[in-house]
C-alpha positions as CSV (number, residue, x, y, z in Angstrom):
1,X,233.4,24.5,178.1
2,X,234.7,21.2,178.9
3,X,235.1,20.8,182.7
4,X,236.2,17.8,184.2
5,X,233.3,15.4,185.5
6,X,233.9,15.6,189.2
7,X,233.0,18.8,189.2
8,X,229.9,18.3,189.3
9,X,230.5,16.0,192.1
10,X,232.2,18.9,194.1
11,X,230.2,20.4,197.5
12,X,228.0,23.2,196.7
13,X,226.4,25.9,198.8
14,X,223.0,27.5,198.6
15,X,222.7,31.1,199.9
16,X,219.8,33.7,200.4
17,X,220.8,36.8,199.0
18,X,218.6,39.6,200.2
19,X,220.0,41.8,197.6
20,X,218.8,39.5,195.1
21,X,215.3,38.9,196.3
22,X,215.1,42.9,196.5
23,X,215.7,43.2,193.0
24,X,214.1,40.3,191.9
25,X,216.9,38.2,190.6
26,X,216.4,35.7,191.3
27,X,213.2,36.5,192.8
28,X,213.4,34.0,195.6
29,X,216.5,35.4,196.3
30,X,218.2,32.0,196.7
31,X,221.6,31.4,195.2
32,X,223.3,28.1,194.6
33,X,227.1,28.2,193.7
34,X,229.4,25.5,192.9
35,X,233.1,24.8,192.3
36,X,233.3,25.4,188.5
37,X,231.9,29.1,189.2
38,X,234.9,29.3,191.0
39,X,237.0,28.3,188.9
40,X,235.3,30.6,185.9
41,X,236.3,33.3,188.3
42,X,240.1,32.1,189.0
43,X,240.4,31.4,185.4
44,X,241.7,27.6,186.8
45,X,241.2,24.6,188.7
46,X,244.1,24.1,191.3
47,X,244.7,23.5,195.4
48,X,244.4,26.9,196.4
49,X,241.0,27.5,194.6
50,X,239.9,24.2,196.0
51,X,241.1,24.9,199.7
52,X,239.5,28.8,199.2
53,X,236.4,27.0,198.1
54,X,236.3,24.5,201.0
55,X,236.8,26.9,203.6
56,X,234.6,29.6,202.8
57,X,231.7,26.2,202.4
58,X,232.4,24.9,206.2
59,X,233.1,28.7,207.4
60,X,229.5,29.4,206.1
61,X,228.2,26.4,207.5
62,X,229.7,27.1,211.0
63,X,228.1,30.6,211.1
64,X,224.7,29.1,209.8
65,X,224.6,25.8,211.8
66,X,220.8,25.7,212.2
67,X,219.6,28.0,208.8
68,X,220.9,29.0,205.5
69,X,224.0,31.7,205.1
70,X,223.2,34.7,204.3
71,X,225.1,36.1,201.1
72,X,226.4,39.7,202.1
73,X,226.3,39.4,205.8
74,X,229.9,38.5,206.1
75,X,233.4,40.0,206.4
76,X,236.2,38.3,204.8
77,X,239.1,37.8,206.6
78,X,242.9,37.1,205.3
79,X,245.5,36.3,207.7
80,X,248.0,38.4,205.0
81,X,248.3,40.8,202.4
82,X,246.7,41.1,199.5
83,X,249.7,40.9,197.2
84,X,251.8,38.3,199.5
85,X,251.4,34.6,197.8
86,X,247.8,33.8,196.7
87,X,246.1,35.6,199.2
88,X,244.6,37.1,196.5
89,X,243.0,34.4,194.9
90,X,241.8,32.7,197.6
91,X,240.0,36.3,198.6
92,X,238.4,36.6,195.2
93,X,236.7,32.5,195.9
94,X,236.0,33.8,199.3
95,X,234.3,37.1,198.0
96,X,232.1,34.9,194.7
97,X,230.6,33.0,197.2
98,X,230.1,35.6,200.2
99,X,229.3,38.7,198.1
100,X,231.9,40.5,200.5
101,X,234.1,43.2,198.6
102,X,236.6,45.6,198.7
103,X,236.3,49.1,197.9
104,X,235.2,49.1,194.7
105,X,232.6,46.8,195.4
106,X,228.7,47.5,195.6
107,X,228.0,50.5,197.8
108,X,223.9,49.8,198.4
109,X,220.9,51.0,198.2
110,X,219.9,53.8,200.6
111,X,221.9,52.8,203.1
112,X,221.2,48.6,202.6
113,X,222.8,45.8,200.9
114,X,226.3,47.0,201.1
115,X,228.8,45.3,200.3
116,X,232.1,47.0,199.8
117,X,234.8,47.6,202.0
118,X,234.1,43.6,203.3
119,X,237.5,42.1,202.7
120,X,240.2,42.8,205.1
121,X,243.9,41.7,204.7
122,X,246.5,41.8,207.1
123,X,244.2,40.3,209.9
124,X,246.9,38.7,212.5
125,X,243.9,35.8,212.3
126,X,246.6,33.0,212.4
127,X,245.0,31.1,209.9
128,X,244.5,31.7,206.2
129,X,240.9,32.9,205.8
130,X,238.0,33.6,208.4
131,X,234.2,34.9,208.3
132,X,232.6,36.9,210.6
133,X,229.2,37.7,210.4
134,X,227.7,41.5,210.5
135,X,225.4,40.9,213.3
136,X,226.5,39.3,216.4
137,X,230.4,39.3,215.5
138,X,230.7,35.5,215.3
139,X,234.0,34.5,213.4
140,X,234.8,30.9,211.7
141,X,238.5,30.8,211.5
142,X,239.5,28.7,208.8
143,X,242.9,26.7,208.1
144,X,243.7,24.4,205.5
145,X,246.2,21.4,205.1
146,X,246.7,20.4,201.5
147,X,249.5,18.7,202.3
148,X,247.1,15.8,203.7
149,X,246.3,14.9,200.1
150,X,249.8,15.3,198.4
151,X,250.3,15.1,195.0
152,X,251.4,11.8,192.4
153,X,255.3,11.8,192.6
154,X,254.5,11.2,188.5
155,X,253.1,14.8,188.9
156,X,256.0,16.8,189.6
157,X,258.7,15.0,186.9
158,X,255.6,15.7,183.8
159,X,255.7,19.5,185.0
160,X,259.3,19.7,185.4
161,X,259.3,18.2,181.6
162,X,257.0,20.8,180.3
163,X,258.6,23.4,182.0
164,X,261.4,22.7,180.5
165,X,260.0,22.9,176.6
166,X,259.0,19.3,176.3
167,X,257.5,19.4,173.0
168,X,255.8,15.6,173.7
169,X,251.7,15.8,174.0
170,X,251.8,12.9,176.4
171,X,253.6,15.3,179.3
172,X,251.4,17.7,178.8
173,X,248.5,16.0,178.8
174,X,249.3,13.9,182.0
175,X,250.6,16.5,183.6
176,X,247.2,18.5,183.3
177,X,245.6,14.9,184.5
178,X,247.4,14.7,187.1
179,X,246.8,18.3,188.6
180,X,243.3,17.8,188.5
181,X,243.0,14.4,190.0
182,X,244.7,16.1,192.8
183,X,242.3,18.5,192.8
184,X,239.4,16.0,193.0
185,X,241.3,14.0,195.6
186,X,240.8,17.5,197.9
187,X,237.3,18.3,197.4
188,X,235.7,15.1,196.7
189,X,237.4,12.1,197.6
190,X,238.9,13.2,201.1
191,X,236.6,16.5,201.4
192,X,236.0,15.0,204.5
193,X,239.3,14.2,206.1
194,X,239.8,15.3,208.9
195,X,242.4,17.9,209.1
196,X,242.2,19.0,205.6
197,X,240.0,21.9,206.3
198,X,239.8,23.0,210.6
199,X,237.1,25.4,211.5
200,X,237.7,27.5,214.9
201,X,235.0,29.4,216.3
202,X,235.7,32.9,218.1
């Protein structure tokens, strides 16, 4: 499975997962995720799975300034529906690295490690995704401007050209080049831009 190299380069996130620990898998119960388990999930590499993935990081982070998050102690948050745009996707990044479900998800164990019934859409939270931890109520409200890191003009003419049945390998393949240096552009080269990804606290 060939990913692309700056992948690797991509921020990660460990979590302790009580869950886990409790039935000893793994037995420390400490979790490390990173971006290409995301995009495993999605099924592709693109903006939205790269914003979803750097908001849910620095929302963690917020909520966990002086410890390590806690996988499963979080509600996910979406400003709109579950159907509208791709709400949906960036819920299901939000959800991998969280452990935070819907419905269907894992009930628990005797009245512990829930975690269904954890994603919320519709939220009125003004911005596109938010965590709020279990405990005290504390919510990062995240936002996120990809248009701070826009795309190669070159970009746009290659896709227009295969959408249009180009037949030549060259548009394909630099089209497909060009999406993902976009990608790596947003969560590595300018990860850190300010801007790109703003964290509220409430």
């Amino acid at each position: 499975m060939p990913f692309p190299a700056f992948f690797a380069d991509a921020p990660a996130i460990t979590l302790k997962d009580p869950l886990a620990a409790f039935l000893g898998a793994p037995t420390d119960g400490m979790i490390t995720y990173r971006y290409e388990d995301a995009v495993r999930l999605a099924g592709h590499s693109c903006p939205t799975v790269a914003g979803a993935w750097l908001m849910t990081i620095r929302a963690l982070r917020a909520l966990w300034p002086d410890g390590m998050p806690e996988r499963g102690a979080v509600q996910v948050l979406m400003d709109d529906a579950q159907d509208e745009g791709v709400t949906g996707v960036m819920a299901g990044v939000a959800g991998l690295i969280t452990g935070a479900a819907g419905p269907g998800g894992f009930k628990g164990i005797a009245g512990r490690f829930g975690r269904n019934d954890l994603q919320r859409f519709s939220a009125n939270i003004g911005a596109e995704l938010a965590l709020r931890r279990l405990d005290d109520g504390q919510t990062a409200v995240a936002s996120y401007h990809p248009e701070l890191v826009p795309a190669d003009p070159e970009m746009r003419e290659r896709l227009q050209r295969v959408l249009a049945g180009s037949r030549d390998p060259e548009d394909h393949a630099r089209f497909a080049t060009l999406w993902q240096d976009r990608v790596k552009r947003i969560l590595v080269d300018y990860a850190d831009l300010p801007g790109l990804v703003r964290i509220e606290m409430r």
